[in-house]
C-alpha positions in Angstrom: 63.2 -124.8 -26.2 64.9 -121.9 -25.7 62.6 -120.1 -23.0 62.7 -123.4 -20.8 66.6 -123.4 -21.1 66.2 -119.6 -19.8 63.4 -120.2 -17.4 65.5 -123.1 -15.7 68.2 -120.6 -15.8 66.8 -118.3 -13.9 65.8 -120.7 -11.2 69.0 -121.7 -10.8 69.9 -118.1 -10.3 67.5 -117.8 -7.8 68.4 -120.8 -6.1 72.4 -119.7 -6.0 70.9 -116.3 -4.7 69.9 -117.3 -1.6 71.8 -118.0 0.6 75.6 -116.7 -0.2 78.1 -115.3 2.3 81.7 -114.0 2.6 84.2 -111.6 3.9 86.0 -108.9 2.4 87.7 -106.9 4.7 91.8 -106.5 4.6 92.1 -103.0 4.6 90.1 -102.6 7.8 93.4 -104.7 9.8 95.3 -102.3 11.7 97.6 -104.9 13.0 97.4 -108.5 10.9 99.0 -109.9 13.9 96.1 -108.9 16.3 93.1 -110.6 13.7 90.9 -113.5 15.0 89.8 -115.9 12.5 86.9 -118.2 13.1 84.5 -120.4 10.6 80.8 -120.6 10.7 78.8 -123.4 8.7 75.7 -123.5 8.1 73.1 -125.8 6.7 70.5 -123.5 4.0 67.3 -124.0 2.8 66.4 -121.6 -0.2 63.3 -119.4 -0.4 61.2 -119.9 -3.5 62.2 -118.2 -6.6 60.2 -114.3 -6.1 61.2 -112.1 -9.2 60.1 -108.9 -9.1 59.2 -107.6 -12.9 60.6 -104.0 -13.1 61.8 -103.6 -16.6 58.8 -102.8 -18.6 60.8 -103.5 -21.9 60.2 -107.8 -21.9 61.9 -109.9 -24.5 59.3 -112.1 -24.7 61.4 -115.3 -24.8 63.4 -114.1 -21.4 62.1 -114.8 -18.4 64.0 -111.6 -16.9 65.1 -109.0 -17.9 68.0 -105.8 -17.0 67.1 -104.4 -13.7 64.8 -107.1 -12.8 65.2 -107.7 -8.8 65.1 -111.5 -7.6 64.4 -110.9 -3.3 65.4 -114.1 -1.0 64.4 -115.1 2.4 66.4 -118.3 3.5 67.0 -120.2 6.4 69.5 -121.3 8.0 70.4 -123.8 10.6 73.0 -126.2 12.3 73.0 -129.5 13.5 70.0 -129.8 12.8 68.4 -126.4 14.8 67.6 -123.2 12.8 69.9 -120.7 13.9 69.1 -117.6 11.9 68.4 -116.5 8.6 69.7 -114.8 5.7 67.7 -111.8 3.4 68.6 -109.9 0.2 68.1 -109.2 -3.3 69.9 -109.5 -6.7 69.7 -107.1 -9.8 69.8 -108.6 -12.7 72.6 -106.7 -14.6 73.4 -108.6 -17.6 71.3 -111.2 -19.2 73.8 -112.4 -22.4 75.9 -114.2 -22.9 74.3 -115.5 -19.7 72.3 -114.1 -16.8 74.2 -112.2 -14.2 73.4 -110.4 -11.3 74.7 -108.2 -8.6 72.9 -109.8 -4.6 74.0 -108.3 -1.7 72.3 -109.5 1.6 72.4 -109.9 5.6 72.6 -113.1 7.9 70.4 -112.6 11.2 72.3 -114.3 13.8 71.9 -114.2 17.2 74.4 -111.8 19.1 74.3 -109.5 15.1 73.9 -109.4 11.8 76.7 -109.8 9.0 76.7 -108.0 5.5 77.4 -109.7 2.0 77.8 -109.3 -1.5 78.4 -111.7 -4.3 78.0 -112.0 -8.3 75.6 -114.4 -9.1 75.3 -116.3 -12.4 73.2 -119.7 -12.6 74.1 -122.9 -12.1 75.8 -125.3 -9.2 79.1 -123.4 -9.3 79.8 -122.6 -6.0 79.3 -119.0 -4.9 82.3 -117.0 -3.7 80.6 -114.2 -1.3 82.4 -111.1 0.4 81.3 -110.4 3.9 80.8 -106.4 4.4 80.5 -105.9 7.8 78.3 -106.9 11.0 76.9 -105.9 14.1 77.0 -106.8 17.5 78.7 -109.2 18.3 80.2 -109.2 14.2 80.6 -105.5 14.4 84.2 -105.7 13.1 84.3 -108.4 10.8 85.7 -109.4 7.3 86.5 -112.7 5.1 85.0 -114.3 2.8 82.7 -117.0 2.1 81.4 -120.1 -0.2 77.4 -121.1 -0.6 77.7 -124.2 -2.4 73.7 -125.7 -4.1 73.0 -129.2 -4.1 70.4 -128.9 -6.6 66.9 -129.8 -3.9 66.5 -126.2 -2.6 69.0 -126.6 -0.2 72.5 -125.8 0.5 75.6 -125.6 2.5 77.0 -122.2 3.5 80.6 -121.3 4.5 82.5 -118.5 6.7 85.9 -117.3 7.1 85.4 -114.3 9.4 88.5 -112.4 10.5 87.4 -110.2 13.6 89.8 -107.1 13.4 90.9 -105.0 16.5 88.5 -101.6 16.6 90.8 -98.7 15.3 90.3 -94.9 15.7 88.5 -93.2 19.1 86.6 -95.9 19.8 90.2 -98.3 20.6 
């Protein structure tokens, strides 16, 4: 009983894995005042659940264990049209009291990429991400973000972006 309520455990880690984004950026603001906020939604449909085994040390009644890396490949889309995708991994840093790992990732967009990290433990708690950075047209982003599971491999995922004015030579 107890290595089903784990194994379902870690596919619900898996499943909150995918697709979570957010922004996290304050102390790059030179001027508040001059920040541009915008949101971006996006409709997500999770990769299957890929662990990758690299702990040799296995409890056998866990279905992970410390270290162990879970990789993601979602897609995302809106209204209906794929728009881009999302990639990352989580380490599995704690398994008791429950499961918890550390997943850090990057949204392909067209026009740049954006950077995330999150904690992820299982469940359909929604998922409060920090965005990290970008490129392109995301270059000088921040916020935060919210990847919320409905439980049938898909998902709704949320961004606050704060696009700061570029500081130093490049002003």
């Amino acid at each position: 009983m107890r290595r089903v309520a784990l194994i379902g455990a870690a596919a619900a880690l898996v499943l909150g894995m995918g697709g979570a984004v957010a922004v996290s950026a304050a102390s790059q603001a030179a001027e508040p005042s001059r920040a541009k906020s915008r949101t971006l939604t996006f409709d997500v449909v999770f990769s299957p659940f890929s662990l990758i085994a690299a702990n040799n040390e296995r409890d056998p009644n866990s279905p992970v264990a410390l270290g162990d890396e879970v990789v993601f490949h979602d897609q995302l889309s809106s209204r209906g049209e794929q728009v881009g995708d999302e990639v990352g991994s989580c380490v599995i840093a704690a398994v008791t009291p429950e499961i918890l790992a550390n997943c850090s990732g990057v949204i392909r967009l067209p026009g740049g990429n954006i950077t995330f990290q999150f904690p992820n433990v299982p469940g359909p708690t929604p998922k409060d991400l920090a965005v990290t950075g970008g490129t392109g047209s995301y270059r000088n982003v921040g916020g935060e973000g919210t990847l919320v599971e409905f439980g049938n491999g898909k998902g709704r995922l949320t961004l606050h972006l704060l696009s700061f004015a570029r500081r130093g030579k490049e002003a």
